[in-house]
C-alpha positions in Angstrom: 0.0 0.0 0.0 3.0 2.4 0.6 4.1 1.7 -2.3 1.2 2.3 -4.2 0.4 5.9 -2.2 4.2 6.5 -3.1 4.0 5.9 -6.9 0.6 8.3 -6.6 2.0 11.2 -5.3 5.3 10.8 -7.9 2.9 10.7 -10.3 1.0 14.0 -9.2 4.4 15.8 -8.6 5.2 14.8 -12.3 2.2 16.1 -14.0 2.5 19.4 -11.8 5.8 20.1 -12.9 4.8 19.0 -16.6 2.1 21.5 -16.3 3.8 24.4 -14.6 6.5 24.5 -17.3 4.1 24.3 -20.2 2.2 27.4 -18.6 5.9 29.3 -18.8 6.9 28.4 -21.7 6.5 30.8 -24.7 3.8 30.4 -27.5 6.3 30.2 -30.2 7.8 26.7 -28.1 4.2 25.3 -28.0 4.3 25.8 -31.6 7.3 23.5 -32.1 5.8 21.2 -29.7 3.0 20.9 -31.6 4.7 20.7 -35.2 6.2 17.5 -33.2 3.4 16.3 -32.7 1.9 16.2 -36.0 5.0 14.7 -37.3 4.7 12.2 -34.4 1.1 11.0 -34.7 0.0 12.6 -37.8 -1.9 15.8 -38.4 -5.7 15.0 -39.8 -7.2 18.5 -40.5 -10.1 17.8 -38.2 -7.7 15.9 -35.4 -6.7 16.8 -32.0 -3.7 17.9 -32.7 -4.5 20.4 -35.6 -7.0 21.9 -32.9 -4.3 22.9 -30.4 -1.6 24.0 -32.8 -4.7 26.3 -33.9 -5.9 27.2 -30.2 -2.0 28.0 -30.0 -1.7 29.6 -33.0 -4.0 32.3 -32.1 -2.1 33.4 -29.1 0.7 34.7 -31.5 -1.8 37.1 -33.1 -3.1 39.1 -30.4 -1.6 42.3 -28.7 -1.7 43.8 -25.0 -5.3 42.6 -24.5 -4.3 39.0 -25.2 -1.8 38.4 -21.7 -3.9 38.1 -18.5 -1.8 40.8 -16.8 -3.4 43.2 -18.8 -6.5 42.3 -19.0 -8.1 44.6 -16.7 -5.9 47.6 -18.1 -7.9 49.7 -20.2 -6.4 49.5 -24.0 -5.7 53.1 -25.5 -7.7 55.3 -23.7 -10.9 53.3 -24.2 
């Protein structure tokens, strides 16, 4: 059982650090990661993996209304 409870709280440690350095990495890098993954397991137009290079691909587009520390600044002098 100790065993078990250890290998569980690895696991959450892993996937917390996964996810904390995807959230800091750059949208240009999720890009590459995602250009992997099409070459990895194929990129159907309609597919999972199409859908988040386009979710991220649309974070490169925006300006200072699309980070979250601005988002309640008002954007020129509206």
């Amino acid at each position: 059982m100790a065993a078990l409870e250890s290998l569980l709280v690895a696991s959450i440690v892993v996937i917390c650090a996964a996810y904390s350095a995807w959230r800091l990495t750059s949208a240009r890098f999720h890009l590459r990661v995602t250009d992997l993954l099409g070459k990895v397991f194929g990129s159907a137009p309609g597919g999972w993996v199409a859908r988040f290079h386009n979710r991220e691909l649309s974070k490169l587009g925006g300006s200072c209304g699309t980070c979250s520390s601005n988002a309640k600044l008002k954007v020129h002098g509206r």
